[in-house]
C-alpha positions as a Python dict, from the first residue, in 0.01 Angstrom:
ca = {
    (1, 'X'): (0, 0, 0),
    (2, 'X'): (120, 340, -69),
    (3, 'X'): (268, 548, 218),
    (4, 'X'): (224, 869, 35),
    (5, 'X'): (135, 1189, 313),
    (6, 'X'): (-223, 1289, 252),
    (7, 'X'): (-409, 1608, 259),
    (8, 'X'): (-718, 1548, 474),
    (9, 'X'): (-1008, 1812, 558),
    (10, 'X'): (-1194, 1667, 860),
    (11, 'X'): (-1555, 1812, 918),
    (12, 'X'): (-1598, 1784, 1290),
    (13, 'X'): (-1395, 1771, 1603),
    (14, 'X'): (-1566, 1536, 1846),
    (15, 'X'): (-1517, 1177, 1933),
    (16, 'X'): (-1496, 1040, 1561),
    (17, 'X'): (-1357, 1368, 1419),
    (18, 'X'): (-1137, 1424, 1679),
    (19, 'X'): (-1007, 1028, 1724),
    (20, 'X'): (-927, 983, 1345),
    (21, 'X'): (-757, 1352, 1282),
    (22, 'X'): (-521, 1212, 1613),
    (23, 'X'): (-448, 946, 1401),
    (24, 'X'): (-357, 1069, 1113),
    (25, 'X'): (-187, 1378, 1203),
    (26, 'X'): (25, 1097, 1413),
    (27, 'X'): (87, 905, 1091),
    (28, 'X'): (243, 1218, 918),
    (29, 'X'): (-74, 1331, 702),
    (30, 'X'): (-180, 1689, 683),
    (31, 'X'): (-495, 1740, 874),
    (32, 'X'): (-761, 2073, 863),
    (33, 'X'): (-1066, 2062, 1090),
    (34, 'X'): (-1373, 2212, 995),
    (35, 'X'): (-1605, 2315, 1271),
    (36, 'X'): (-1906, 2538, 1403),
    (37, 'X'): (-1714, 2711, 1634),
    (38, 'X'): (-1300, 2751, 1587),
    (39, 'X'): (-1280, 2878, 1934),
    (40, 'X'): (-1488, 2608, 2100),
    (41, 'X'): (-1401, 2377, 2327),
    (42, 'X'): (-1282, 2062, 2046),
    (43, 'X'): (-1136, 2317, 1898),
    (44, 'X'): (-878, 2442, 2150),
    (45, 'X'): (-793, 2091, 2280),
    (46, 'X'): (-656, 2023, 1923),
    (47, 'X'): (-466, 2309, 1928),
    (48, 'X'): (-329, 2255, 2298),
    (49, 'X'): (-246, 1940, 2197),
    (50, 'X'): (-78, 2035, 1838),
    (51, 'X'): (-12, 2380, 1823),
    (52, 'X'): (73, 2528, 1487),
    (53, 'X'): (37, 2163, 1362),
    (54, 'X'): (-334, 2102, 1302),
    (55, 'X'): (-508, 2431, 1121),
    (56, 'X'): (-834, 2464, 1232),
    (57, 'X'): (-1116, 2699, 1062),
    (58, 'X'): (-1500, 2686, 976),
    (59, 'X'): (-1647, 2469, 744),
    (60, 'X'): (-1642, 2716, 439),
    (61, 'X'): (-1302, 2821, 494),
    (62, 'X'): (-1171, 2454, 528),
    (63, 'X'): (-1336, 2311, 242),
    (64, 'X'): (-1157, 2639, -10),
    (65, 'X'): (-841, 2397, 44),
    (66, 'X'): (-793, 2139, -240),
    (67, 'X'): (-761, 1885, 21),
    (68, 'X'): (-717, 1462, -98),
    (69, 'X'): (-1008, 1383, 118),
    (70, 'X'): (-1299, 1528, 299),
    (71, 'X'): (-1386, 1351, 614),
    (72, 'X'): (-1759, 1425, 723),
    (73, 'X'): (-1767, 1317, 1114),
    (74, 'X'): (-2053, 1533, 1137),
    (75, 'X'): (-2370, 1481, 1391),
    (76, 'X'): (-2590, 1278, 1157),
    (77, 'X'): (-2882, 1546, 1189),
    (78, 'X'): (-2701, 1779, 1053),
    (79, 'X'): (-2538, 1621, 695),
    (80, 'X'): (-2849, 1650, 456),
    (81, 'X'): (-2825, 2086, 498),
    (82, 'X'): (-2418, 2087, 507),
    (83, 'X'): (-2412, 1855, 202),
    (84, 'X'): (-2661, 2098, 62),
    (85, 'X'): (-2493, 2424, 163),
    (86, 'X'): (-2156, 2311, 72),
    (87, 'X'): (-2234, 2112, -284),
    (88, 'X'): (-2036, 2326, -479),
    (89, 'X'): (-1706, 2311, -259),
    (90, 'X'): (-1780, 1908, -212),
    (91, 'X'): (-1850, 1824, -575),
    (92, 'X'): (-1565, 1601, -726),
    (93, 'X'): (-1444, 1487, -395),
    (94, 'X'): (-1330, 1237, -194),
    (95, 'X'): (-1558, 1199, 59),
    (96, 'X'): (-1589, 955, 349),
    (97, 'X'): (-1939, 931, 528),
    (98, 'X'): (-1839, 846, 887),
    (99, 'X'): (-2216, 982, 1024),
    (100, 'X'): (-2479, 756, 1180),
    (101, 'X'): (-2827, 937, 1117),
    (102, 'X'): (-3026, 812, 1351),
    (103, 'X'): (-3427, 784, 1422),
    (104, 'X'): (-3547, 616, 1131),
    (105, 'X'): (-3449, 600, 765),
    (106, 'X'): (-3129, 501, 600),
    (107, 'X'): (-2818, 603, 841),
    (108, 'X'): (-2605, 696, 588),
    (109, 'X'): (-2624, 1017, 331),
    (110, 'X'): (-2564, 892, 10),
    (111, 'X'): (-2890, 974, -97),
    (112, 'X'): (-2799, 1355, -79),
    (113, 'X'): (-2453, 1305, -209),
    (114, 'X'): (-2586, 1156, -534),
    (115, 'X'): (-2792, 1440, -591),
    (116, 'X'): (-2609, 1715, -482),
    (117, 'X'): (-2267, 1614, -557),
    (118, 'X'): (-2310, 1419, -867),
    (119, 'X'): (-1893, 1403, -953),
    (120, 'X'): (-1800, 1312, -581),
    (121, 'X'): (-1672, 951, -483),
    (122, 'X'): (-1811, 887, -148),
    (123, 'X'): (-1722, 610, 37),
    (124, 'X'): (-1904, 474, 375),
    (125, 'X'): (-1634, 407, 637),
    (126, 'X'): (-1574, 444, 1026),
    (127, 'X'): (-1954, 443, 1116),
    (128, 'X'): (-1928, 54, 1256),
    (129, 'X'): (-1745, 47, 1523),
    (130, 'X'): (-1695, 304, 1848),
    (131, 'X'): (-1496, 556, 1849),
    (132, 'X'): (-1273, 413, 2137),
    (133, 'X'): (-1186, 130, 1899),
    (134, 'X'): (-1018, 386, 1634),
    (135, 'X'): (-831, 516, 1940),
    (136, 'X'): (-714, 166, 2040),
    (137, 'X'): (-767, -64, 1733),
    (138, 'X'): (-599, -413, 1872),
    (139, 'X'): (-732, -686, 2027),
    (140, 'X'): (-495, -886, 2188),
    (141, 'X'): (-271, -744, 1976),
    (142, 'X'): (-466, -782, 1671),
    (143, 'X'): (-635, -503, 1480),
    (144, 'X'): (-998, -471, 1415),
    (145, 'X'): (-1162, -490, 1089),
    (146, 'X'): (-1296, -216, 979),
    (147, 'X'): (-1596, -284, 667),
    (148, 'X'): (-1622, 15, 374),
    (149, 'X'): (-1792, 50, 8),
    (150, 'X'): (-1729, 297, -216),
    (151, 'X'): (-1607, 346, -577),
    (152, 'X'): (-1402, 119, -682),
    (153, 'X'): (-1147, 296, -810),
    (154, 'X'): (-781, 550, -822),
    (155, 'X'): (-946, 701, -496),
    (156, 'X'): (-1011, 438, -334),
    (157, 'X'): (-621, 380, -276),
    (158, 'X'): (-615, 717, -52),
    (159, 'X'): (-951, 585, 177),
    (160, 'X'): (-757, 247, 222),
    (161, 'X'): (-465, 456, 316),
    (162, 'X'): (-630, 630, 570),
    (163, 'X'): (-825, 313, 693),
    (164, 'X'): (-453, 129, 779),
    (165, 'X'): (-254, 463, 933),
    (166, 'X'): (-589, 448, 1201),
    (167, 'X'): (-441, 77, 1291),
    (168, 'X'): (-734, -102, 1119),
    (169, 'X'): (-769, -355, 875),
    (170, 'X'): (-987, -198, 570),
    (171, 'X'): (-1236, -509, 463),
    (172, 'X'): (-1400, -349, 145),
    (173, 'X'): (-1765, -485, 91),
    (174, 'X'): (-1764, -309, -347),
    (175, 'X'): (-1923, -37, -456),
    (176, 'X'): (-2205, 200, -341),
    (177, 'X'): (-2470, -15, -352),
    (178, 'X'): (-2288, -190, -48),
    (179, 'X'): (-2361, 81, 191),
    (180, 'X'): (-2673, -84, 344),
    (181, 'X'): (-2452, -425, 397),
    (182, 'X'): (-2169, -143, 570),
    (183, 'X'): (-2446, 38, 766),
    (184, 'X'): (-2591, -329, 882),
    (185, 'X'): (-2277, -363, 1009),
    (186, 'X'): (-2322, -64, 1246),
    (187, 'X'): (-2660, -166, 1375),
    (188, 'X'): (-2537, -502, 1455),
    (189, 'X'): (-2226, -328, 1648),
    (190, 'X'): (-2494, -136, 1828),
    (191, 'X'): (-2767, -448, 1940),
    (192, 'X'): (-2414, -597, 2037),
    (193, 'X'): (-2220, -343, 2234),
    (194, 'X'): (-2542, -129, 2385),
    (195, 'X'): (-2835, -408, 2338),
    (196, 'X'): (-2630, -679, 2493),
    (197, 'X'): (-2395, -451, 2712),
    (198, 'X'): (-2105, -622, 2611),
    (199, 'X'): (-1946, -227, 2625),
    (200, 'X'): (-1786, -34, 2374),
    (201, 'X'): (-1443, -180, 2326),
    (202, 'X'): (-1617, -449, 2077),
    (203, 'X'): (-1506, -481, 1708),
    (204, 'X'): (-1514, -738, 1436),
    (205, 'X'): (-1251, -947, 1270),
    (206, 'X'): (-1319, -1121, 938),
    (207, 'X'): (-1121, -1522, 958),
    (208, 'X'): (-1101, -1730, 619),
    (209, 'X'): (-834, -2038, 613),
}
C-alpha cells in the first residue's frame, strides 16, 4: 500500500472527528478541521495538543483547500443541509461518510450526495465500530476490521490509506450499492455493544483459512 502523506479536511472535532484527525496527524498526514465554532471547546484541545500543527477553521473556509479527502464526522442530523450548503465546494471529492443518522431512515447520506454532488466519490467508512476502537484498534494485539464501500477505483487507494494509518484492517464490501450491507454492520455493532452490554471496546474481525 502506498505510504504517500495525505491532505485530509476533517468536518468535525468530536469523538470520531477528533479520534481519526489524532491518528492521522500521528501518521504524518496533513490534517484541517472544519467546525461550528473555531474557538470552542474541540477546537482548543486540538490546538493545545498540536499547536501550529493542526489548522483549524470553519467549514467554508476549510473546504476552499484542495484537500485529498474530505472527512464528514458530522452529527448525523445535521449532513443533509451541510451537504446541501456546501455542494459546490464538495462536488468532485473524496468523501468519506463516517455519520450515523439516527431515528429512522437510511443512516447513511448517500442519498444527498448523489444528488447534490453528482462528480463526488463517497465512500461509507468508520460508522461501525466506536470511536474508542479507532483510538485503540488491537485486540490482543490484533487489529480490528474495519468494513467500507465505495467506488471502486484511483481514490479508493487514498480511503484504504487512511483506513490502515488508524491501525485497522480496511475489509472493502464493493461499490455504493454496499452501503446498506456497511451500515448493517453498524446496527449489529450497536444491538451488540449497547443491546447486549457487552461495552464499547467491541469490534469485528473477518477469519477465512
Amino acid at each position: 500500500m502506498t505510504t504517500e502523506k495525505l491532505t485530509i479536511t476533517v468536518l468535525g472535532a468530536g469523538n470520531i472527528g477528533g479520534t481519526l484527525g489524532r491518528k492521522w496527524i500521528a501518521a504524518g498526514h496533513q490534517v484541517t478541521f472544519g467546525v461550528n465554532d473555531p474557538q470552542g471547546k474541540h477546537a482548543q484541545a486540538l490546538r493545545t495538543e498540536f499547536g501550529d500543527r493542526v489548522t483549524i477553521g470553519s467549514v467554508a473556509e476549510v473546504l476552499a483547500n484542495n484537500a485529498d479527502v474530505v472527512v464528514m464526522a458530522l452529527p448525523g442530523a445535521t449532513m443533509d443541509s451541510t451537504i446541501t450548503t456546501f455542494a459546490a465546494q464538495l462536488d468532485g471529492r473524496t468523501i468519506i461518510d463516517t455519520a450515523n443518522r439516527m431515528g429512522g431512515g437510511p443512516m447513511n447520506s448517500f442519498a444527498t450526495f448523489q444528488e447534490k454532488t453528482p462528480r463526488s466519490h463517497v465512500y461509507r467508512a468508520f460508522n461501525s465500530l466506536g470511536w474508542e476502537n479507532y483510538a485503540d484498534p488491537l485486540f490482543n494485539g490484533e487489529p480490528a476490521d474495519l468494513f467500507y464501500c465505495g467506488p471502486n477505483d484511483a481514490s479508493r487507494t487514498a480511503v484504504e490509506q487512511l483506513i490502515a494509518a488508524v491501525g485497522l484492517r480496511p475489509i472493502y464490501l464493493g461499490g455504493v450499492e454496499q452501503v446498506g450491507l456497511v451500515d448493517a454492520i453498524a446496527g449489529l455493532w450497536f444491538a451488540l455493544a449497547l443491546g447486549q452490554h457487552k461495552g464499547r471496546h467491541l469490534a469485528f474481525k473477518v477469519l477465512s483459512r
